[in-house]
N, C-alpha and C positions, 0 to 999 in steps of 0.2 A: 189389264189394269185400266180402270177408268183412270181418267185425268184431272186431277187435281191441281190447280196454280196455288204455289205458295210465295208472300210478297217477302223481302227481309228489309229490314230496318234496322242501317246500320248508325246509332248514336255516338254523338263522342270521339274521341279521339283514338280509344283503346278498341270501339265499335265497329269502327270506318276500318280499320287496321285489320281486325278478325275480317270483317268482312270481306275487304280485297284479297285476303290468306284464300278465304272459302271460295272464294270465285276463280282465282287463279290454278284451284286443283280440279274445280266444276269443268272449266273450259279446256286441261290436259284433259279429260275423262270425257268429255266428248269429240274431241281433238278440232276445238274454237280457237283458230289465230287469235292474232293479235287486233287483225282489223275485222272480226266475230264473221267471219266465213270456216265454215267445215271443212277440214282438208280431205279432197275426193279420195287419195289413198289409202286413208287410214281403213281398220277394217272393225274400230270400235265400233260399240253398240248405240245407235242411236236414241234409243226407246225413252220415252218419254221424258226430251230433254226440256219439255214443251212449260211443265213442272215449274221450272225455274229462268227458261229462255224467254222472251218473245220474239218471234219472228217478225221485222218490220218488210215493207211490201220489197224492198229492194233483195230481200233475202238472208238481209245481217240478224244472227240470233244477238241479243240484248237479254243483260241479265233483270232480271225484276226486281230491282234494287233501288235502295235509296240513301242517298249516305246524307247524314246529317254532322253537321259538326258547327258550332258558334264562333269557334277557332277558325281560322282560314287557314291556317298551317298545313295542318293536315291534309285538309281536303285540295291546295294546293299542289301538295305533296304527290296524293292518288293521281291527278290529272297529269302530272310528266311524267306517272311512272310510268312501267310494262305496260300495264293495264287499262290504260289512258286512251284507248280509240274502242273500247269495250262499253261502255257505261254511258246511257241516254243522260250529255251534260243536263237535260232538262232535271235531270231526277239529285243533282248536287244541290244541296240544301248548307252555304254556309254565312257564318259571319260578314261582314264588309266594317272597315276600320277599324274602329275598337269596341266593336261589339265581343264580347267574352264572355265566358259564363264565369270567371275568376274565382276556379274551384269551390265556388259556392251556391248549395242547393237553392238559395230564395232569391240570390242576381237572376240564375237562369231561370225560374220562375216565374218569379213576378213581374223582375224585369226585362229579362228579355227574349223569355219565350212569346211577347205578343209583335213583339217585330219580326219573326219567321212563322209565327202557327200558323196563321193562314197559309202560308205556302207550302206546308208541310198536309195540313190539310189539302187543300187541294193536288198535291204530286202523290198522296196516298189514293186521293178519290181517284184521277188518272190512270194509276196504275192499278186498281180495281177494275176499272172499267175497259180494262186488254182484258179481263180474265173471262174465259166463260162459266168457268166452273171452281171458284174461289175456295180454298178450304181456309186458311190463315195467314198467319204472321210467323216471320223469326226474326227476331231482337235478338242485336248484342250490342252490347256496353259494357261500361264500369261505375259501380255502384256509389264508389271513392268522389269523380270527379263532378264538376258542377254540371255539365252538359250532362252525363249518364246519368243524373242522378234529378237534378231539377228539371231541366227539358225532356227527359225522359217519363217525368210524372204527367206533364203535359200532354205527351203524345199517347202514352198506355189509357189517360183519363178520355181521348177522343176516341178511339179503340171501341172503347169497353164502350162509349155512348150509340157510336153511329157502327161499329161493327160488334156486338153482343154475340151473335150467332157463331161466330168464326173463331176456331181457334187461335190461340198465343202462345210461341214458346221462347222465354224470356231467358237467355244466356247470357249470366252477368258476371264480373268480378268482383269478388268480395275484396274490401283495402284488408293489409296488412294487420291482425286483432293479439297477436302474444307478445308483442314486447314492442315499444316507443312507438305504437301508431299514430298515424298524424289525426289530430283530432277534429280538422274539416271533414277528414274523410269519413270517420264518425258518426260526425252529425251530417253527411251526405248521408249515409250507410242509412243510417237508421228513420230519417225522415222520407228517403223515397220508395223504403220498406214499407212505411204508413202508406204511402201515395199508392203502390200497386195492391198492397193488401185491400184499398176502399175499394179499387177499380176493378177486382179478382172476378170473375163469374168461376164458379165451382168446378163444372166439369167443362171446361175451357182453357184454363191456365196453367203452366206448367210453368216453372224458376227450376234452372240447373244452373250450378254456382262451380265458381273457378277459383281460385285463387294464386297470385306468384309467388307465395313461400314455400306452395310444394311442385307448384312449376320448377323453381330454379332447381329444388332438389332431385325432381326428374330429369333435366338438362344434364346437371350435373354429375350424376350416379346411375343412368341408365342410356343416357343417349352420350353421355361422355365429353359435354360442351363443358370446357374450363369456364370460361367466360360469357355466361349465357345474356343475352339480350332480348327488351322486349319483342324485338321482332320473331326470336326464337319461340315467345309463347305464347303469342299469336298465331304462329304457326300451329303451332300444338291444338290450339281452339279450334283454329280453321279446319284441321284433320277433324277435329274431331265431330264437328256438323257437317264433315261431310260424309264422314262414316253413319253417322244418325239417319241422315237421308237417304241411304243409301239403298236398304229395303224399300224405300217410299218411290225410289225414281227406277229401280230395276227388278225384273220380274225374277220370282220365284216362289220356292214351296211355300214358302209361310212370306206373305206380305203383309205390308201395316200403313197406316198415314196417321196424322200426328194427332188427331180428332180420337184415335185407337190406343194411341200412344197413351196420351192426356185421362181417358177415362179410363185404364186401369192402374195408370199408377196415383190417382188421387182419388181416395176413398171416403176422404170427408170435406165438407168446407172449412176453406181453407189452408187444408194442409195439402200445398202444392210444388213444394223446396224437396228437389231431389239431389244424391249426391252422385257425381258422374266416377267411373273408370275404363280402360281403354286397353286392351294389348292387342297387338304384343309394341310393348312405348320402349322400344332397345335399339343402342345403335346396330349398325348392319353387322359391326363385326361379332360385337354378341349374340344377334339372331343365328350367324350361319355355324353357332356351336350350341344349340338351344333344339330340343325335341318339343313343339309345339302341336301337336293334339288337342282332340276337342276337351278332354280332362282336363288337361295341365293350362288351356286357357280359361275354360272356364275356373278352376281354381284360383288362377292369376287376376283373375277378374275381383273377387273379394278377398284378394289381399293389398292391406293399403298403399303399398308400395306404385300400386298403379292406379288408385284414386286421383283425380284430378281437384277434388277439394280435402283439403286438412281437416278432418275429424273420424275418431273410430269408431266407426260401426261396431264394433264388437261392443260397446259400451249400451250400445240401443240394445230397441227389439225392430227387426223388418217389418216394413209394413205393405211395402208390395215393392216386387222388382219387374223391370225389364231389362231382354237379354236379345241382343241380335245380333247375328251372325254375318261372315260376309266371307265366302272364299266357295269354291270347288272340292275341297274335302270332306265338309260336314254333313251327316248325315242325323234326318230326327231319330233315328235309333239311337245315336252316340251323344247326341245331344240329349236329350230324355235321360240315359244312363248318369252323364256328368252330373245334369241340374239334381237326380234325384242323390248323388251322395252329396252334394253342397247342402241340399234339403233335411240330410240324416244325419249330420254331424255332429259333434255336442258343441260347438262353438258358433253355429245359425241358429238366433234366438226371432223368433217371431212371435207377433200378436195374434190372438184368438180370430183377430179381425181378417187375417190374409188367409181365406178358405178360398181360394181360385188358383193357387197356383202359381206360376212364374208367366209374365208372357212373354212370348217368345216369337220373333222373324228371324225367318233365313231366306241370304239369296246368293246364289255361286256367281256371284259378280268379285271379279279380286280387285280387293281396293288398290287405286289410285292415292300415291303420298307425295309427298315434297320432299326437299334436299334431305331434314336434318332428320326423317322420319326413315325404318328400315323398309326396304322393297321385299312386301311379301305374299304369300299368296291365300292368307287368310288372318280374318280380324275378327274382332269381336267387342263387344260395346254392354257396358253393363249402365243401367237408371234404376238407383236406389233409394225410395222412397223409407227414411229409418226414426225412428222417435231422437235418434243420436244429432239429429236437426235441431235441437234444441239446444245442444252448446254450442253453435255457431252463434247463435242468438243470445244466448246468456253472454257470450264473450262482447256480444257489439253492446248491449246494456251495463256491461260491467265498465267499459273504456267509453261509454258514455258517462256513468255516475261518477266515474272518477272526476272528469274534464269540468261536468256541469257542477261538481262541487262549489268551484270559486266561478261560475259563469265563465271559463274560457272559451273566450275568439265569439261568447256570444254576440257581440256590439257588431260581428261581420255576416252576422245572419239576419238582426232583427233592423238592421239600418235599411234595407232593401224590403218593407212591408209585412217581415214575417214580425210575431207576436211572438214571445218568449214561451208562450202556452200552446202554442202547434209544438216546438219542440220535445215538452214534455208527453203530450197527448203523444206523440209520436211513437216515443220512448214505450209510453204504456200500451200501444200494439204492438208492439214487439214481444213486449213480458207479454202479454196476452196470446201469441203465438208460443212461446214458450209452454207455458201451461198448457193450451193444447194438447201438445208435441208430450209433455210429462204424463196428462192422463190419460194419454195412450198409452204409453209404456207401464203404467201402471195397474191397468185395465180395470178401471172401476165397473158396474152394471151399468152401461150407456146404453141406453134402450134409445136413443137420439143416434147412435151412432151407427145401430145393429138398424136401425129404419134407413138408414142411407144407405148401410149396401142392399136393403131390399129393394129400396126404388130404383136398384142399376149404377151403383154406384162405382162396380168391378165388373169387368167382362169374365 
C-alpha cells in the first residue's frame, strides 16, 4: 500500500471528544503507550501507522491531529486525561477567558472565528507540511453547537480554498429534529449546512451524519446501557472511524482510501450526505449467542436497527453504497453471494443511476473496540448514499419554518453581524438539496445527471 497521511480536525466540544474516543482505540491497535512509544512486546501489526502517526526525531509516534474547541472546557479536559502526553500540545486550538462560541453560529463566525483562524490556519499549514504524501481531512463535530457549526464554516471555507485538491470527510451530528428541538440548534443546523454546501468540491466531499436519538436507542436496546451517556456515543463515533479506516490503514484483498471512497459514493453535485450502519453494535453477552456470517451481517447492515442516523431507507431509492469488511472469516465468494441477495430483494429499491454495483474493501485485520463495544472477530461497515436524505432535511426546514414564524431567538443571531436574510438564504439551500435528493428519487430524463456518471462520476 502506498502511504497516504490523512490530517483530523477535531471541532467543538462533541468533536474533540469523538476524536480522543478515535485516537484512544488507534493507539490500543497499534500498541502506543501512553507516553506515544510502541510497546517492544506486542506482536500487532505495525503497517502503515505512519497514516495517522508522525514520528518526531525522538521516536514518539504523535497523532495528526488537531483539536479545536472556543470552550477551554473541554480541551482542558483532553490535557489531564489518559491521553494527555499523546497529542503535540502545539496542535490544541482553544478559547482563553470568555472567548465562547455561545451555541451560536454567527458569535463563532463573525466574532470569534478571527481570534483563532489564524492559528488554526497555520497549525493546519504545519501539519501539512509533516506529510509527504497528503491525501485529506477527517472532521468531526456537531452541527447543533456554535463552535461545530459557526467555526466550523470557517475552517471547511479555508479547506476548500487553500486545500481544493484533497479530500474531506466530514462526520457531524445532527441536533435532536422529532419533537421539542432546541431551536439554536436549528438555525446552527441549517446555516452551516449553507456554509459547507458553498465550500463542497464534487468529488471531494463526503458528510456522514450521526445522531443521539438513535444512539441512546442503540445504548439502550443493543449494547444494554440503562443509562447511556455522552461519552457512551462518542464512543460509538470513535469505533466507528476507526472501523472506516480500517481498510485504508491495513492491507488486504480489496483496499480503499477515502479519495475511492468519496468518488463512488457521490454521483452527482452535491449530493454528498451519506447515512452510516455498523455491526455487529451488541453487547458481548448477546454477541456470544448470535451466529454472525457474512449473510446475516451483511443483512444487519440494512436493517435500521443498526443505522447510526434516524431515517428509513426503505422510504428512498439507493443511490450508491459502500460496504467494508474487516475480520479473518470473509471471503469475496461469500461476500459477492450476500451483496447479490441484498441486491435481489423486493425491499432494495434503487435508481436507474447506480449501474456499478456495490463497492466493496476487505481486510482480515480483526477490529480493535473499546469497553462498551463487543470483542469480536469480525465487522462490517455499511455508507449509504439514499434519496431517503431528503427527510433529514425536510425535518431541519420544517423546525426551522416553525421557530422563524414569529423570528424566535432571531435577535441572538443577527446582534453578532449576521443579517436576517443569510438565515433565510440558508434555509433555501437546504430546500434546494432537498429537491435534488427528490429528483432523484423520482427519476426524471436528467441528461445533466447521466453526463456526470459519464465523465467518472462512479468507479
Amino acid at each position: 500500500m502506498t502511504k497516504k497521511e490523512l490530517i483530523c480536525i477535531h471541532i467543538g466540544e462533541a468533536g474533540c471528544k469523538i476524536g480522543n474516543s478515535f485516537w484512544d482505540l488507534l493507539c490500543n491497535e497499534y500498541s502506543i503507550n501512553s507516553n506515544g512509544s510502541i510497546e517492544p512486546s506486542t506482536s500487532t501489526t505495525k503497517v502503515n501507522n505512519e497514516i495517522f502517526f508522525e514520528q518526531s526525531s525522538a521516536g514518539k509516534y504523535i497523532p495528526r491531529s488537531i483539536m479545536i474547541d472556543l470552550d477551554t472546557d473541554c480541551i482542558n479536559e483532553i490535557k489531564i486525561g489518559k491521553m494527555k502526553n499523546i497529542y503535540d500540545p502545539d496542535n490544541y486550538i482553544a478559547g482563553s477567558g470568555q472567548l465562547k462560541a455561545k451555541k451560536i453560529y454567527s458569535y463563532a463566525y463573525y466574532e470569534q472565528s478571527k481570534n483563532v483562524l489564524s492559528k488554526i490556519k497555520n497549525t493546519i499549514r504545519e501539519c501539512v507540511d509533516q506529510c509527504s504524501n497528503l491525501e485529506g481531512f477527517l472532521i468531526t463535530r456537531s452541527l447543533g453547537g456554535g463552535t461545530g457549526s459557526g467555526l466550523s464554516a470557517s475552517v471547511f471555507q479555508h479547506l476548500s480554498e487553500t486545500y481544493s485538491k484533497k479530500s474531506r470527510i466530514d462526520l457531524c451530528l445532527y441536533p435532536k429534529l422529532d419533537s421539542n428541538p432546541y431551536i439554536e440548534e436549528i438555525y446552527n443546523s441549517v446555516l452551516t449546512t449553507n456554509s459547507e454546501n458553498r465550500a463542497c468540491v464534487s468529488d471531494k466531499d463526503l458528510s456522514i451524519g450521526f445522531d443521539n436519538t438513535i444512539l441512546n436507542k442503540i445504548c439502550n436496546k443493543n449494547l444494554e446501557i440503562k443509562n447511556p451517556t455522552m461519552g457512551n456515543f462518542n464512543d460509538i463515533i470513535g469505533y466507528f472511524l476507526s472501523t472506516l479506516t480500517n481498510p485504508i490503514r491495513h492491507s488486504g484483498l480489496l483496499n480503499t482510501d477515502i479519495k475511492s471512497i468519496i468518488r463512488n459514493l457521490v454521483p452527482f453535485d452535491k449530493i454528498n450526505y451519506v447515512v452510516p450502519s455498523l455491526v455487529p453494535i451488541l453487547s458481548q453477552s448477546k454477541v456470544n449467542f448470535k451466529k454472525l456470517d457474512t449473510q446475516i451481517l451483511t443483512n444487519n447492515l440494512f436493517n435500521e436497527e443498526n443505522q447510526l442516523l434516524t431515517v428509513d431507507l426503505n422510504s428512498g431509492k439507493y443511490l450508491s453504497c459502500y460496504l467494508s469488511y474487516q475480520g479473518p472469516d470473509f471471503t469475496l465468494h461469500n461476500i459477492d453471494t450476500a451483496i447479490n441477495k441484498i441486491q435481489n430483494s423486493k425491499s432494495f429499491n434503487t435508481t436507474t443511476y447506480l449501474t456499478n454495483g456495490f463497492k466493496v474493501a476487505l481486510t482480515s485485520f480483526a477490529p480493535i473496540t473499546n469497553e462498551i463495544l463487543p470483542k469480536t472477530t469480525n465487522s462490517a461497515l455499511l455508507l449509504a448514499n439514499s434519496t431517503s436524505m431528503s427527510k433529514i432535511f425536510q425535518k431541519l426546514v420544517d423546525n426551522f419554518d416553525e421557530a422563524a414564524k414569529g423570528r424566535k431567538n432571531f435577535n441572538k443571531f443577527v446582534e453578532y453581524g449576521m443579517d436576517e436574510m443569510e438565515l433565510f438564504e440558508a434555509r433555501e439551500t437546504v430546500q434546494e438539496l432537498i429537491e435534488k435528493y427528490r429528483s432523484l428519487y423520482d427519476e426524471p430524463n436528467n441528461e445533466s445527471a447521466e453526463e456526470e456518471i459519464e465523465e467518472g462520476g462512479m468507479e
